[in-house]
VONUNU-384204 format. One record per residue: residue in one letter; x, y, z of N, C-alpha, C, O in turn. Coordinates in nm, 4 decimals, padded with zeros to 6 digits. Each point is the difference from the previous one (the first is absolute). Example, Ala and Ser with C-alpha at 12.3 -4.5 7.8 and 13.67 -1.06 7.14 Angstrom:
BEGIN
<rec code="A" n_c1="01.3190" n_c2="-00.5690" n_c3="00.7800" ca_c1="-00.0890" ca_c2="00.1190" ca_c3="00.0000" c_c1="00.0900" c_c2="00.1200" c_c3="00.0000" o_c1="00.1036" o_c2="-00.0019" o_c3="00.0665"/>
<rec code="S" n_c1="-00.1386" n_c2="00.1069" n_c3="-00.1385" ca_c1="00.0820" ca_c2="00.1190" ca_c3="00.0060" c_c1="-00.0770" c_c2="00.1090" c_c3="00.0730" o_c1="00.0509" o_c2="00.1108" o_c3="00.0169"/>
END
This chain:
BEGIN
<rec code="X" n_c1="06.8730" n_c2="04.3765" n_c3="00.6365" ca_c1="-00.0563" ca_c2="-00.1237" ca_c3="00.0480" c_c1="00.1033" c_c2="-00.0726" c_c3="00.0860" o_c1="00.1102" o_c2="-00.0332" o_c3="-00.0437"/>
<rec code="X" n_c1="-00.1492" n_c2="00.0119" n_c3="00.1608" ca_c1="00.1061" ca_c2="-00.0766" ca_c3="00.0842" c_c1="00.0173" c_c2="-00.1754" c_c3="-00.0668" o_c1="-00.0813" o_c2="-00.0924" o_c3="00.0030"/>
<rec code="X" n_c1="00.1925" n_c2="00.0975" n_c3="-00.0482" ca_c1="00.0592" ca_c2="-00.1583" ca_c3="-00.0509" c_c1="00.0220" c_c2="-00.1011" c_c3="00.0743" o_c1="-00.0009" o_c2="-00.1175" o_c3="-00.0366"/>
<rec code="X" n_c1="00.0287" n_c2="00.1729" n_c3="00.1814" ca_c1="00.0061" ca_c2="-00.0879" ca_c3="00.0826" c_c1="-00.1033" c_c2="-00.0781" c_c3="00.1198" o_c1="00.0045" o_c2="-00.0976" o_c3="00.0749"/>
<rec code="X" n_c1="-00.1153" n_c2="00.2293" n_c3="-00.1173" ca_c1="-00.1362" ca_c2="-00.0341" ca_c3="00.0956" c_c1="00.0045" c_c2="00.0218" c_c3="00.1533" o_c1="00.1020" o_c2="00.0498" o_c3="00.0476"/>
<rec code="X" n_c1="-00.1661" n_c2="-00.0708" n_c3="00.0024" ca_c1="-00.0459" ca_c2="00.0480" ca_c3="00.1504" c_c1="-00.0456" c_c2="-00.1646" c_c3="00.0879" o_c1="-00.0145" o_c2="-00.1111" o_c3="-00.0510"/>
<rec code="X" n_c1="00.0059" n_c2="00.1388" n_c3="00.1464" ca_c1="00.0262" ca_c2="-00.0772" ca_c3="00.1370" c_c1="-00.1656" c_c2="00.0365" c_c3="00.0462" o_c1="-00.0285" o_c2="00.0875" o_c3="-00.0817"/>
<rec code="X" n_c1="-00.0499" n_c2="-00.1007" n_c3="00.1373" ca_c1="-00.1033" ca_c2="00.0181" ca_c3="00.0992" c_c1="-00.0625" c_c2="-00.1130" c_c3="00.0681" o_c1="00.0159" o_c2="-00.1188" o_c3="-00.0279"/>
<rec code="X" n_c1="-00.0898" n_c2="00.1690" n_c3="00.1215" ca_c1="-00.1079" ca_c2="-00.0632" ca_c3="00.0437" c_c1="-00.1297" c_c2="-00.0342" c_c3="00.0178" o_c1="-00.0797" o_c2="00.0928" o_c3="-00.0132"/>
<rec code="X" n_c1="00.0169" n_c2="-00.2449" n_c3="00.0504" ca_c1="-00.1439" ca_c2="00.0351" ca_c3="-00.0099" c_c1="-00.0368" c_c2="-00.1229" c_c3="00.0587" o_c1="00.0941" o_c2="-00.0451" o_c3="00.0653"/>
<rec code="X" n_c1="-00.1888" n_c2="-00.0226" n_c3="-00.0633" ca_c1="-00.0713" ca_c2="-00.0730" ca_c3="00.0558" c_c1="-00.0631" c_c2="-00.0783" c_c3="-00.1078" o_c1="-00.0989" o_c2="00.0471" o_c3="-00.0561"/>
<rec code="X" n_c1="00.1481" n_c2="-00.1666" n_c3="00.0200" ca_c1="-00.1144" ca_c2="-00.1040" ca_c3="-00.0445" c_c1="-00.1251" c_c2="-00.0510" c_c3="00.0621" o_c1="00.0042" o_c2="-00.0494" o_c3="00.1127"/>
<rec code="X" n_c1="-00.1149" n_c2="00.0584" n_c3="-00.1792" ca_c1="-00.1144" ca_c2="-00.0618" ca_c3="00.0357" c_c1="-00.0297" c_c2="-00.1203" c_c3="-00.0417" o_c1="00.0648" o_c2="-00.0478" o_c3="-00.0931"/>
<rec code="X" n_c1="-00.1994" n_c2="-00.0456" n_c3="00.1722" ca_c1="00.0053" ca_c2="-00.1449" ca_c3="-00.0056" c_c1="-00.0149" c_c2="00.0295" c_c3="-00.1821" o_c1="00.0801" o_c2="-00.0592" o_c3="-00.0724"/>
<rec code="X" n_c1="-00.1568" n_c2="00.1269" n_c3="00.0260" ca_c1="-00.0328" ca_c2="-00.0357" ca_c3="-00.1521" c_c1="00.0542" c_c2="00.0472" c_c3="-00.0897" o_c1="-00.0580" o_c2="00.0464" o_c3="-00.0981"/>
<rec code="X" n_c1="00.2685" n_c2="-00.0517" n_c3="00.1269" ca_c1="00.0765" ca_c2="00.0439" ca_c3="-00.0822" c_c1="-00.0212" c_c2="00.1779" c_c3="-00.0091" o_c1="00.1028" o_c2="00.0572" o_c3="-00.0360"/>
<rec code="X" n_c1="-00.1904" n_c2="00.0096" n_c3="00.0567" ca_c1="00.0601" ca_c2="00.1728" ca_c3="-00.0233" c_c1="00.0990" c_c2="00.0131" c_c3="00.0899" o_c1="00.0113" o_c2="-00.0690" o_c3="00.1013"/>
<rec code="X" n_c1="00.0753" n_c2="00.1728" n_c3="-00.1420" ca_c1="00.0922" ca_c2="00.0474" ca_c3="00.0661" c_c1="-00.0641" c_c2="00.1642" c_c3="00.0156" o_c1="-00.0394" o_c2="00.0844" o_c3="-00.0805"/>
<rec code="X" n_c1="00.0514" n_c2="-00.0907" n_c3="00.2110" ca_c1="-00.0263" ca_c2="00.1861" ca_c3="00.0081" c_c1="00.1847" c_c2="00.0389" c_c3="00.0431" o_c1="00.0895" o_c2="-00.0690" o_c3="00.0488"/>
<rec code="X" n_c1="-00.0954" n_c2="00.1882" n_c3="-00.0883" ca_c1="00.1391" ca_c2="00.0431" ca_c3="00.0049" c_c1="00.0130" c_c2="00.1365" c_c3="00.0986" o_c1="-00.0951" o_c2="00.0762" o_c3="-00.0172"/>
<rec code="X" n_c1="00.1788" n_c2="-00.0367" n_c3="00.1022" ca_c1="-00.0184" ca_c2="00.0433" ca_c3="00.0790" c_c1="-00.0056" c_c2="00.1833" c_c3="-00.0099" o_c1="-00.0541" o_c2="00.0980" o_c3="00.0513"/>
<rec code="X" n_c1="00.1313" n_c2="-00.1297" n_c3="-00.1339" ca_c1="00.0233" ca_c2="00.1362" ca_c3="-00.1078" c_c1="-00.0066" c_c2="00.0342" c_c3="-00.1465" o_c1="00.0792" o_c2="-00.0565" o_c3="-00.0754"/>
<rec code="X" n_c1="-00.1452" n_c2="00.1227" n_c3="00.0389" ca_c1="00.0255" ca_c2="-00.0219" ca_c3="-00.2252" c_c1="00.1052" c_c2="00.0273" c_c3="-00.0050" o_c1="00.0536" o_c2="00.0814" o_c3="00.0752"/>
<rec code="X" n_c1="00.0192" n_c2="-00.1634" n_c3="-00.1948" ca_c1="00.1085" ca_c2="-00.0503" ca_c3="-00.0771" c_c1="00.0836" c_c2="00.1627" c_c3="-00.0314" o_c1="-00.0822" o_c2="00.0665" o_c3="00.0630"/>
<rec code="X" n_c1="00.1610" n_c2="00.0155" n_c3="-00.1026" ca_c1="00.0409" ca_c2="00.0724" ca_c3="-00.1009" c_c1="00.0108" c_c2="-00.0432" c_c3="-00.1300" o_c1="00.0891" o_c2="00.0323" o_c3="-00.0786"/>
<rec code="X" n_c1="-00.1842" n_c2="-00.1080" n_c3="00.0568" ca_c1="00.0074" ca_c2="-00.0734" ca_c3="-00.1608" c_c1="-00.0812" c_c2="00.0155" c_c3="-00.0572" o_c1="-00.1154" o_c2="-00.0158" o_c3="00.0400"/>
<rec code="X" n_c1="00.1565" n_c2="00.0619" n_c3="-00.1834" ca_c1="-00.1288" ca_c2="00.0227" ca_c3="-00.1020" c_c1="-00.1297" c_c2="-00.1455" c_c3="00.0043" o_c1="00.0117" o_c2="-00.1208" o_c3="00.0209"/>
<rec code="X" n_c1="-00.1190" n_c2="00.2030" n_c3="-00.0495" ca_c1="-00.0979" ca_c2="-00.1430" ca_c3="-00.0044" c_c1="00.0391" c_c2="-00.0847" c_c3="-00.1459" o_c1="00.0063" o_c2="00.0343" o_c3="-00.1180"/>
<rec code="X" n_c1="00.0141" n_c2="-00.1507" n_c3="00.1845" ca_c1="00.0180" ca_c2="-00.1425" ca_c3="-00.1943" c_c1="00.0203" c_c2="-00.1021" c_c3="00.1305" o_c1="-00.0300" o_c2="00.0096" o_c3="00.1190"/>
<rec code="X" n_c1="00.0876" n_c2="-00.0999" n_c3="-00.1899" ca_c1="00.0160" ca_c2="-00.1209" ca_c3="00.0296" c_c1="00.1466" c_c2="-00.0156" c_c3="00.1094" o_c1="00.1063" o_c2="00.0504" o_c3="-00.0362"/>
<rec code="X" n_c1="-00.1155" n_c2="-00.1117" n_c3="00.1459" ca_c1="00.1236" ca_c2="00.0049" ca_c3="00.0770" c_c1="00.0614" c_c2="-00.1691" c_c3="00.0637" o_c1="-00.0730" o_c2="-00.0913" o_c3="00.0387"/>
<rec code="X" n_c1="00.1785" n_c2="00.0906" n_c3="-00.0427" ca_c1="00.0469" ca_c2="-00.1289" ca_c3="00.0549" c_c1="-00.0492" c_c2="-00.0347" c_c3="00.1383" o_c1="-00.0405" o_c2="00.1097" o_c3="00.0382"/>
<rec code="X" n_c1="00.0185" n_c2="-00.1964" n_c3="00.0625" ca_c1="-00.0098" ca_c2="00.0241" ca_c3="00.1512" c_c1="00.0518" c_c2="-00.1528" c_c3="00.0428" o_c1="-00.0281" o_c2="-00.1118" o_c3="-00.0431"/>
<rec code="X" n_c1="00.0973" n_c2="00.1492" n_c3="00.1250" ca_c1="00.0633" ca_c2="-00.0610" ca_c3="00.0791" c_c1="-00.0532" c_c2="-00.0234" c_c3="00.1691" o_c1="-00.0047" o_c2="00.1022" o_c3="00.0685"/>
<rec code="X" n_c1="-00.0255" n_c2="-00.2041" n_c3="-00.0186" ca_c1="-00.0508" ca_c2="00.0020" ca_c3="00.1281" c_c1="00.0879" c_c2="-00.0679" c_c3="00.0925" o_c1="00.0250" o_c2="-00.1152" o_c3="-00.0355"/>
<rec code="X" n_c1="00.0279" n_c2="00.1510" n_c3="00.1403" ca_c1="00.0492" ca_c2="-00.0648" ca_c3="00.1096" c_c1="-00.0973" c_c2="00.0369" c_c3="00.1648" o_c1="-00.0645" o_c2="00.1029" o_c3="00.0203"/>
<rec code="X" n_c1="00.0798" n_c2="-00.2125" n_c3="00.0712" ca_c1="-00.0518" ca_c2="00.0154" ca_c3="00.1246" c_c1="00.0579" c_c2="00.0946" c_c3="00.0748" o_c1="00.1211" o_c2="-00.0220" o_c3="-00.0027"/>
<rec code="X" n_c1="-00.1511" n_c2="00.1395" n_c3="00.0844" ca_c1="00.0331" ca_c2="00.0924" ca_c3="00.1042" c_c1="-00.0035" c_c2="-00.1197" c_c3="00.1092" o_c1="-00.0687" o_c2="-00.1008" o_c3="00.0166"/>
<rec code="X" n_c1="00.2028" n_c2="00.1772" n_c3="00.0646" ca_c1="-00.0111" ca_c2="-00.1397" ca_c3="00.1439" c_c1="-00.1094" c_c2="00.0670" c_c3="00.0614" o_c1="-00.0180" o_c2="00.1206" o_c3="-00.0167"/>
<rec code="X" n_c1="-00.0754" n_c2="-00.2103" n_c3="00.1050" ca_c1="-00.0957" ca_c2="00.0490" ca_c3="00.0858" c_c1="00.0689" c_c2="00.1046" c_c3="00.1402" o_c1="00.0937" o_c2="-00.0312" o_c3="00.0734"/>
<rec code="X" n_c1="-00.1546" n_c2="00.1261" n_c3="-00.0706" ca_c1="00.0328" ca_c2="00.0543" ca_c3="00.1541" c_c1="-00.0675" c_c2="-00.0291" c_c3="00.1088" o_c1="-00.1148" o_c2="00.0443" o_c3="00.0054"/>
<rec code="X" n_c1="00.1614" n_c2="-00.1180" n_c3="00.0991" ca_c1="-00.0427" ca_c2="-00.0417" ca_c3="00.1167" c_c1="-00.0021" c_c2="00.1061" c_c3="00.1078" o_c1="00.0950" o_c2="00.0392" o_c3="00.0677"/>
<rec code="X" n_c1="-00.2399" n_c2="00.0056" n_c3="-00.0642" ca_c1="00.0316" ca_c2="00.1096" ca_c3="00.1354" c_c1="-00.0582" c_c2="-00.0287" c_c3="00.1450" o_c1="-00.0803" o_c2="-00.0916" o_c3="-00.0179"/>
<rec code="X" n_c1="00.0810" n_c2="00.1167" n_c3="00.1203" ca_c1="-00.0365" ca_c2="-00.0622" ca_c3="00.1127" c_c1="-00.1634" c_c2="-00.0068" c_c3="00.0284" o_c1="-00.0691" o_c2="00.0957" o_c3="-00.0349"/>
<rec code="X" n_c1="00.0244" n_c2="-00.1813" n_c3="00.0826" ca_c1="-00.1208" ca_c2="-00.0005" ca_c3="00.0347" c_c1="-00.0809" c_c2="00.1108" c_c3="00.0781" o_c1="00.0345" o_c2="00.0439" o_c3="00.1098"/>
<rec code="X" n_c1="-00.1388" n_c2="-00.0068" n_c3="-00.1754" ca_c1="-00.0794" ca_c2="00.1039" ca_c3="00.1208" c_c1="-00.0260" c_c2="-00.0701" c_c3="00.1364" o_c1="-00.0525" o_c2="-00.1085" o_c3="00.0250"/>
<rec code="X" n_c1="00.1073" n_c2="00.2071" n_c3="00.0578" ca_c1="-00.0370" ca_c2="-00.0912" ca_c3="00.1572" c_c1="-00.1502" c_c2="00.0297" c_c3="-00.0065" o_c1="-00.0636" o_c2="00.0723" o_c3="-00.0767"/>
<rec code="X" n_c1="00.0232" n_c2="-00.1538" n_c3="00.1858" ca_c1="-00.0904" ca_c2="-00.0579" ca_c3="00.0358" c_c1="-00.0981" c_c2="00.0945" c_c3="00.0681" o_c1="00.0594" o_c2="00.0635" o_c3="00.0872"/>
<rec code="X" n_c1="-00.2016" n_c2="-00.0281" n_c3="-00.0965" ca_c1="-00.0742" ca_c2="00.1416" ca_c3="00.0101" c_c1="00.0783" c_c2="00.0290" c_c3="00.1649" o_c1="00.0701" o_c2="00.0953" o_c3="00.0341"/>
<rec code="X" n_c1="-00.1122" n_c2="-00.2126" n_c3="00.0434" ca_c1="-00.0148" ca_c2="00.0605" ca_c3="00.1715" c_c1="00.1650" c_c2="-00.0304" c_c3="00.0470" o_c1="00.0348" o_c2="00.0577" o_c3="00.1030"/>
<rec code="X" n_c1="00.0590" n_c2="-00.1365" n_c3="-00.1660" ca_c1="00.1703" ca_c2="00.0042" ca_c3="00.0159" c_c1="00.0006" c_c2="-00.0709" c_c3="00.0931" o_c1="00.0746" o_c2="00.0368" o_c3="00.0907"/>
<rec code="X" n_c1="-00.1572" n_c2="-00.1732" n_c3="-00.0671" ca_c1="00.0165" ca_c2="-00.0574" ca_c3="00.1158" c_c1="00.0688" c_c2="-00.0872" c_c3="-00.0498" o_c1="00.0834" o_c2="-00.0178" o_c3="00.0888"/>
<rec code="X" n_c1="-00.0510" n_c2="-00.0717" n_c3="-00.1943" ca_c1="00.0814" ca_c2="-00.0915" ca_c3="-00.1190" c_c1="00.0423" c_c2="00.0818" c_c3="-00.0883" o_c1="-00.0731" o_c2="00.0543" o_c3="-00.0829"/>
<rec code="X" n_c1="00.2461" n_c2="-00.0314" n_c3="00.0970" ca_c1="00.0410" ca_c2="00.1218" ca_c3="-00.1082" c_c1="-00.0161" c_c2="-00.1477" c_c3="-00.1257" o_c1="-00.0230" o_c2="-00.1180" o_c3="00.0264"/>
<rec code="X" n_c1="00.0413" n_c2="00.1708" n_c3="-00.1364" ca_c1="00.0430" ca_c2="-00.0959" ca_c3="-00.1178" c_c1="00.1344" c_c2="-00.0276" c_c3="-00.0188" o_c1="00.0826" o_c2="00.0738" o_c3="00.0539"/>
<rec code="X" n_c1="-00.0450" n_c2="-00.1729" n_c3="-00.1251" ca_c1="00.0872" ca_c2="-00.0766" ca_c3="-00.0187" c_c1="00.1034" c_c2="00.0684" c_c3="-00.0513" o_c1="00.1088" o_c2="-00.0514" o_c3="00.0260"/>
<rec code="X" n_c1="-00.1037" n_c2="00.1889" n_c3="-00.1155" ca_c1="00.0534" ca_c2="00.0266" ca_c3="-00.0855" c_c1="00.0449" c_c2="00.2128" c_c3="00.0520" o_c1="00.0692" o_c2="00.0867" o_c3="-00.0533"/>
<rec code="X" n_c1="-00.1525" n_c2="-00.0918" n_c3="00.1726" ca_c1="-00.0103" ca_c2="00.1205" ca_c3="00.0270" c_c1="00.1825" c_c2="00.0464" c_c3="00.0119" o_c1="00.0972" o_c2="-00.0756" o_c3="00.0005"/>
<rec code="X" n_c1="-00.1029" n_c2="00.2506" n_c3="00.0096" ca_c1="00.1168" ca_c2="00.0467" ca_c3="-00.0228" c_c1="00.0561" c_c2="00.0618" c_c3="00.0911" o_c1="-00.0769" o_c2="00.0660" o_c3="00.0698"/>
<rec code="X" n_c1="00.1724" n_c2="-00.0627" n_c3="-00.0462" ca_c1="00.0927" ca_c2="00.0010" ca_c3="00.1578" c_c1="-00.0713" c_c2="00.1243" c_c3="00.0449" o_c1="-00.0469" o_c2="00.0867" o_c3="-00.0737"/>
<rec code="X" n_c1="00.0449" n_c2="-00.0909" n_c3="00.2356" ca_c1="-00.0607" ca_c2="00.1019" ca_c3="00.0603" c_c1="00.1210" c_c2="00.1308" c_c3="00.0228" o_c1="00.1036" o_c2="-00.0273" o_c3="00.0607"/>
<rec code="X" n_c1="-00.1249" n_c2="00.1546" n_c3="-00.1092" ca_c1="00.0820" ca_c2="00.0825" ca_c3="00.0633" c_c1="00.0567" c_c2="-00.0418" c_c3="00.1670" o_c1="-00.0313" o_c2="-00.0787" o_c3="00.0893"/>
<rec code="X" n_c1="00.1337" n_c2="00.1867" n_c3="-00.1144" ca_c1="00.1182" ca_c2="00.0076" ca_c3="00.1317" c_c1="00.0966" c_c2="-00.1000" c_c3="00.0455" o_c1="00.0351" o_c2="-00.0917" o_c3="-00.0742"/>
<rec code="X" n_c1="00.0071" n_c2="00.1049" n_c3="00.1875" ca_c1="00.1182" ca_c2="-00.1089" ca_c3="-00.0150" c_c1="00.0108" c_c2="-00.1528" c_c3="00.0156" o_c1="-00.0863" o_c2="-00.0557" o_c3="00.0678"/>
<rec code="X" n_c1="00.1743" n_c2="-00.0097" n_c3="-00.1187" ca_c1="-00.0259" ca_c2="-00.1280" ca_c3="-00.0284" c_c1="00.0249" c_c2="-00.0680" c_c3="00.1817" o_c1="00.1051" o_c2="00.0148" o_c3="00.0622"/>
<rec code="X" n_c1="-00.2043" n_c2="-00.0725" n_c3="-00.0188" ca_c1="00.0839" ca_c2="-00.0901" ca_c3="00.1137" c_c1="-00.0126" c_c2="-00.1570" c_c3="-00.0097" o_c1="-00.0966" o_c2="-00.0706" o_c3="-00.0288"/>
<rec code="X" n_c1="00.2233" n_c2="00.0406" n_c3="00.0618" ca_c1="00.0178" ca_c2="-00.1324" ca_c3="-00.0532" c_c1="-00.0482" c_c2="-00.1087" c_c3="00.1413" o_c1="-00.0318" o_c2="00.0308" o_c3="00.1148"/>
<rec code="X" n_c1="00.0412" n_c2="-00.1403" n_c3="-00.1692" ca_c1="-00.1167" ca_c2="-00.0969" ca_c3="00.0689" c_c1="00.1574" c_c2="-00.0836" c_c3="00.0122" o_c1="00.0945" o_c2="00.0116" o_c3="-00.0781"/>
<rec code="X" n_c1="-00.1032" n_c2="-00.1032" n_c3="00.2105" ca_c1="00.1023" ca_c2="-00.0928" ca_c3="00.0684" c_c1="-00.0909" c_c2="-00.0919" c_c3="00.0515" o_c1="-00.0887" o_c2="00.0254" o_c3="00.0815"/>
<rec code="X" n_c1="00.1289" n_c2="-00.1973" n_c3="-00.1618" ca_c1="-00.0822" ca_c2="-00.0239" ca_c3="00.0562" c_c1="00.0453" c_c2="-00.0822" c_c3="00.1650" o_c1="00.1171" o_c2="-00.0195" o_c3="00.0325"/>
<rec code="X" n_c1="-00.2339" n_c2="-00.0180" n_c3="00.0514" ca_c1="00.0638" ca_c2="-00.0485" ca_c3="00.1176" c_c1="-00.0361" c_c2="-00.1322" c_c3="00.0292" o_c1="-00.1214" o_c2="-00.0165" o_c3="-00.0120"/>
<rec code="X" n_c1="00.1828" n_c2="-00.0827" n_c3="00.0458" ca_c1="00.0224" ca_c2="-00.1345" ca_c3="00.0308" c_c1="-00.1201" c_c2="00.0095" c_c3="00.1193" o_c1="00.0036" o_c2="00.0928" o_c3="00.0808"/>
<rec code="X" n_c1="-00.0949" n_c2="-00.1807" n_c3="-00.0763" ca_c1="-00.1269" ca_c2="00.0033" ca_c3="00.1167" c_c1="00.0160" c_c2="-00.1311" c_c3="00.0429" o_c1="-00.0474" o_c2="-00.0725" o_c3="-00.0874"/>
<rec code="X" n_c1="00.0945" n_c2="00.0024" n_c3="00.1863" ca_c1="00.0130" ca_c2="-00.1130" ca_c3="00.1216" c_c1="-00.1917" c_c2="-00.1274" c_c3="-00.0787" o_c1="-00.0381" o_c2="-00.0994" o_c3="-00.0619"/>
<rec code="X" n_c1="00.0119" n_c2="00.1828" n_c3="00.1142" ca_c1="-00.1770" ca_c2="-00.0511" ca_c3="-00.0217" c_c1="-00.0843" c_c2="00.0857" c_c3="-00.0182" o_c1="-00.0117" o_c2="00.0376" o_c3="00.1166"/>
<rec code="X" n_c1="-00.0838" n_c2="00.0473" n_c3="-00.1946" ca_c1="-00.1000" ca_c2="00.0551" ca_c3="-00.0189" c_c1="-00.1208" c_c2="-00.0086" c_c3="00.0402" o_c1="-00.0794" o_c2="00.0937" o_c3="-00.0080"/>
<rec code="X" n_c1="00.0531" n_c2="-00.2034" n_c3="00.0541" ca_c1="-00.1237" ca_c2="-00.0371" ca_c3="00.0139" c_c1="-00.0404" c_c2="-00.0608" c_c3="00.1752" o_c1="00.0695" o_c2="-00.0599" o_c3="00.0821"/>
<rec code="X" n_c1="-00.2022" n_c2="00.1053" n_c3="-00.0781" ca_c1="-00.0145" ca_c2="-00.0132" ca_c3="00.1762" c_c1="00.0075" c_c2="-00.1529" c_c3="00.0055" o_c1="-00.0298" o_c2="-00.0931" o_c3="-00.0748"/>
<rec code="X" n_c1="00.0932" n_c2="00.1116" n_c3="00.2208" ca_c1="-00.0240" ca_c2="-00.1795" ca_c3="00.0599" c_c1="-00.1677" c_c2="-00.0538" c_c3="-00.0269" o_c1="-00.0944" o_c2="00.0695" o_c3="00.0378"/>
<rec code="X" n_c1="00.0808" n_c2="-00.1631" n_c3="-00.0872" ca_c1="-00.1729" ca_c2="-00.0718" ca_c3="-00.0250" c_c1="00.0038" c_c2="-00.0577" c_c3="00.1412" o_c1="-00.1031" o_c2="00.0045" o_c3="00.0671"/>
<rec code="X" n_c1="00.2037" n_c2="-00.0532" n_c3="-00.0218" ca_c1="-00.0890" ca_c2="-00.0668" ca_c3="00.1060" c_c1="-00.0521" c_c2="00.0696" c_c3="00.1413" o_c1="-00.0331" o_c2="-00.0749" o_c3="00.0919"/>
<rec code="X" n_c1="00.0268" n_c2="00.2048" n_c3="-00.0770" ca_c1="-00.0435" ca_c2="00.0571" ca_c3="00.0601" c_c1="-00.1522" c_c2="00.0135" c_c3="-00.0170" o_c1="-00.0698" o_c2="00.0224" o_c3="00.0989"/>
<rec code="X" n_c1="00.0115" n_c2="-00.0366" n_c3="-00.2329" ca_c1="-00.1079" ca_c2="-00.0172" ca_c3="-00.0164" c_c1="-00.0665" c_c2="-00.1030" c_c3="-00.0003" o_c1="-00.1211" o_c2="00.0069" o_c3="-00.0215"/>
<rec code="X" n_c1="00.1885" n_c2="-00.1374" n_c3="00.0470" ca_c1="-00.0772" ca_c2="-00.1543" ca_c3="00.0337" c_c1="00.0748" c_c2="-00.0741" c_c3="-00.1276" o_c1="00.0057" o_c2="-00.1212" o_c3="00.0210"/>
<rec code="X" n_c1="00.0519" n_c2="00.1585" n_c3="-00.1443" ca_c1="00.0198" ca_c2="-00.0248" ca_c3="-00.1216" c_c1="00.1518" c_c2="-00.0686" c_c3="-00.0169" o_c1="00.1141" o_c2="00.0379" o_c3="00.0264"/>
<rec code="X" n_c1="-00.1750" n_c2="-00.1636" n_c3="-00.0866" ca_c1="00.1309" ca_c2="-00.0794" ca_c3="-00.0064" c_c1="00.0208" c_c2="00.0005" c_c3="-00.1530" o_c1="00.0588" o_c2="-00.0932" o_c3="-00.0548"/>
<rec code="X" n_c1="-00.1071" n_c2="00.1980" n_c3="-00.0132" ca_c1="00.0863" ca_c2="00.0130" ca_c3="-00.1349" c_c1="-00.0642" c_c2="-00.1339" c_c3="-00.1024" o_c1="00.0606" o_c2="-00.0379" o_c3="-00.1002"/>
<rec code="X" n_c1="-00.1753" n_c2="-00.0152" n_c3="00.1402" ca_c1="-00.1102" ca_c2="-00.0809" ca_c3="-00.0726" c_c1="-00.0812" c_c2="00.1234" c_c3="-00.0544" o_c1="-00.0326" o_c2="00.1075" o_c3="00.0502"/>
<rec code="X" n_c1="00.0106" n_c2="-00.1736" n_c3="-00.1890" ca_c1="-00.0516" ca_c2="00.1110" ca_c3="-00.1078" c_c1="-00.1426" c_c2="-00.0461" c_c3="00.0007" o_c1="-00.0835" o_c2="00.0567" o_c3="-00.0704"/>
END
């Protein structure tokens, strides 16, 4: 008889059963149990059916990394008053 007992896993349900992930090596009687939380695993989001919005969480794309610089832009935006527009909203 192991004296020191065994370790496993399983899943609590809302109405207290525990299913266990594997049977015990323990004779059937009465057993101590001890419960602690498994950390959750966070895995990346399924992208998106047509990949036009990857998700938030998606996972690096193969091949090589190229890095982004960013660049100082003067003004971005077209002159308005070429269009009659004095920048009244």
């Amino acid at each position: 008889m192991l004296e020191a007992g065994i370790e496993t896993t399983g899943t609590l349900h809302p109405d207290g059963a525990v299913t266990l992930d594997e049977p015990p090596p323990l004779a059937p009687g009465r057993v101590r149990v001890a419960l602690s939380p498994l950390p959750a695993v966070r895995l990346p989001d399924p992208p998106y059916p047509d990949e036009s919005i990857p998700a938030p969480f998606d996972l690096p794309r193969e091949g090589p990394v190229t890095p982004v610089v960013a660049e100082w832009v003067e003004y971005p935006y077209p002159d308005l008053s070429a269009f009659g527009l004095d920048g009244a909203s």
